[in-house]
C-alpha positions in Angstrom: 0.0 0.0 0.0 1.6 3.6 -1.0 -1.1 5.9 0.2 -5.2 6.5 0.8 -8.0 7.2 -1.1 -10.9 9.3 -0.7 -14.4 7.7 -1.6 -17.9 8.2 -1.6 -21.0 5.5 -0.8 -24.4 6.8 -2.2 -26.9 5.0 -1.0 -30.9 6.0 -2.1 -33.9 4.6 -1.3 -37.8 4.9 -0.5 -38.2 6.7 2.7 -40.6 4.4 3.9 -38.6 1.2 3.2 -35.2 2.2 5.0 -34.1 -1.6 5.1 -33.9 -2.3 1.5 -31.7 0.8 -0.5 -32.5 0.8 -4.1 -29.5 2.3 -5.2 -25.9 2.1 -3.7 -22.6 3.5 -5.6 -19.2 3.6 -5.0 -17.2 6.7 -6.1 -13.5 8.3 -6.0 -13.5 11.5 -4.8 -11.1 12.6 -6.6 -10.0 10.2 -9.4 -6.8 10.9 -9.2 -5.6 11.9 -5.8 -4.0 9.3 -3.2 -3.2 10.7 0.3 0.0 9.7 1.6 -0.9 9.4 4.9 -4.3 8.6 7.0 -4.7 11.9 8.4 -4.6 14.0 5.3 -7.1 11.6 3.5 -9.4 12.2 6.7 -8.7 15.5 6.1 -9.8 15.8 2.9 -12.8 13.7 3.9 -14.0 16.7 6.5 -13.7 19.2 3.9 -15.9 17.6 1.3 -18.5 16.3 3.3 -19.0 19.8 4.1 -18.5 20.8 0.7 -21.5 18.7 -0.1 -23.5 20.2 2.7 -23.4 23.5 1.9 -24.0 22.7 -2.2 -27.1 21.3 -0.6 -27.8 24.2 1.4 -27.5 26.2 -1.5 -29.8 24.1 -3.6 -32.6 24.0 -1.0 -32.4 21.2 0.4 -32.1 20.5 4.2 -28.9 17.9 4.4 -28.0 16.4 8.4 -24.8 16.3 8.6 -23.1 13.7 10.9 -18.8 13.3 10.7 -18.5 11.1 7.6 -22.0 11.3 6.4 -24.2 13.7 5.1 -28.1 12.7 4.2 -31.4 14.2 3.0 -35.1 13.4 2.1 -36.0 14.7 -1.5 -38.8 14.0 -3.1 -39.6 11.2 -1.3 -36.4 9.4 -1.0 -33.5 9.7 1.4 -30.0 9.6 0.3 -26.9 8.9 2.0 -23.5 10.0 1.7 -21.0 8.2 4.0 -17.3 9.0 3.1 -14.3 7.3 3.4 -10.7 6.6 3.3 -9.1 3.1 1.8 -6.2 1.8 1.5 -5.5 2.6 -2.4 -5.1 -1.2 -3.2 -8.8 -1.6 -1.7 -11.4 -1.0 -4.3 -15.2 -1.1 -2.5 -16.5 -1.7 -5.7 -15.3 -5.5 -6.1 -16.7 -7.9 -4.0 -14.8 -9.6 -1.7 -12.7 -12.6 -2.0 -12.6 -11.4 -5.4 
């Protein structure tokens, strides 16, 4: 392992079924970009989860926002944001044992 990487979980679903999400995705942050050390990746993770807060904010929207996560209701559907820092030879997106 040489370093961290920021990602993203998005996880959407019906706000009266909060057990089954409809839609979960894994993203990079920033595609690009590995951290050298924990602490600057968590870093990094603080700013853009507030990034994404206030982009909300500004849209209209009424995010909660809790550490690593930020979420919202709209239009009938609650998304999730939950941020976090891997090792860069861990990709979320691959199942395990895979």
């Amino acid at each position: 392992m040489f370093g961290w990487v920021l990602w993203v979980r998005e996880v959407s679903g019906n706000i009266f079924d909060l057990k089954s999400p409809e839609n979960t995705r894994w993203e990079r942050v920033a595609a690009d970009r590995i951290y050298p050390t924990l602490d600057g990746c968590e870093s990094a993770l603080a700013t853009e989860a507030d990034i994404l807060y206030l982009i909300l904010m500004r849209r209209g929207i009424e995010p909660v926002h809790r550490g690593r996560t930020v979420y919202y209701k709209h239009d009938g559907r609650l998304y999730y944001h939950l941020f976090y820092c891997l090792g860069d030879t861990e990709d979320p997106r691959v199942p395990k044992g895979k």
